[in-house]
C-alpha positions as CSV (number, residue, x, y, z in Angstrom):
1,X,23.7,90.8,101.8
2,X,24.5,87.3,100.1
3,X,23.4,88.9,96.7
4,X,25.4,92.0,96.8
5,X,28.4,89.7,97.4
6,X,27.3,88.1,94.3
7,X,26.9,90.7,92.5
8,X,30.5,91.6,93.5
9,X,31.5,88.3,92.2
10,X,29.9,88.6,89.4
11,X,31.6,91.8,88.4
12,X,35.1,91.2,88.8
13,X,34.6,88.0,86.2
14,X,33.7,90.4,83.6
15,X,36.5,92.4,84.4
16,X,38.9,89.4,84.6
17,X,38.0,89.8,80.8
18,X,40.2,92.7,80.4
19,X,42.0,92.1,83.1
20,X,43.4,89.0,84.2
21,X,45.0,89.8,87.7
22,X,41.7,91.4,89.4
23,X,41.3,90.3,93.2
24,X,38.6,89.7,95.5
25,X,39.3,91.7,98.6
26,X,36.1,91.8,101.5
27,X,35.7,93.1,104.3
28,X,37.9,95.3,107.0
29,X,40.7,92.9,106.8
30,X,40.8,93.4,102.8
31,X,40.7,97.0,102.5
32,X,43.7,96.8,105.0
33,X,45.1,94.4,102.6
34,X,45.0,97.0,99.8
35,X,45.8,99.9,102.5
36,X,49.0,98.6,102.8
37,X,49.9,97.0,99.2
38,X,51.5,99.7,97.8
39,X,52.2,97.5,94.2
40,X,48.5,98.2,93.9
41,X,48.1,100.8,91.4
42,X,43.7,100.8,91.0
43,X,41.4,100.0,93.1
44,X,37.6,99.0,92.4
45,X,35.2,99.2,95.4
46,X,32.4,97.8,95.3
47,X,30.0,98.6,98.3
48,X,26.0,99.0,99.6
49,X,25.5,102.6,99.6
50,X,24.9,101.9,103.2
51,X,28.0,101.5,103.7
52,X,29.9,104.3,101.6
53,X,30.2,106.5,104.8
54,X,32.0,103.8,107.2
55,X,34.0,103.3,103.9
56,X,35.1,107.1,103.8
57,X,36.0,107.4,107.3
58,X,37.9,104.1,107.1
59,X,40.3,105.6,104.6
60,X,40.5,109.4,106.0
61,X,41.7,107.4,108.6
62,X,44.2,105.5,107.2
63,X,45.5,108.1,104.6
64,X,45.7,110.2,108.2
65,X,47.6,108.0,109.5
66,X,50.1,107.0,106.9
67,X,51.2,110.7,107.4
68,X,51.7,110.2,111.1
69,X,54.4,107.7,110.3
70,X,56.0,109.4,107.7
């Protein structure tokens, strides 16, 4: 997993190209950190296809959720 991390990495310093202000964000605790930023206006996830589906369900969830406390 060490590589896809890397990989990760490696993209968002060719993005920082064309845009300066791009963020590392990993893990559970980082998607909650973009869940709940709401100045963030795009969003680039980068994932093992493995883990797409917890990925999906994860946000369902929270988009579910954010409608409960509305």
């Amino acid at each position: 997993m060490l590589w896809l991390k890397e990989s990760a990495k490696g993209a968002v310093e060719i993005a920082r190209k064309h845009f300066p202000e791009v963020k590392c964000k990993w893990g559970d605790e980082g998607l909650n950190e973009i869940i709940q930023d709401s100045s963030i206006v795009g969003v680039a996830v980068v994932v093992a296809a493995e883990t797409m589906v917890c990925l999906i369900l994860d946000l369902r969830d929270a988009y579910e959720s954010s409608w409960d406390s509305a």
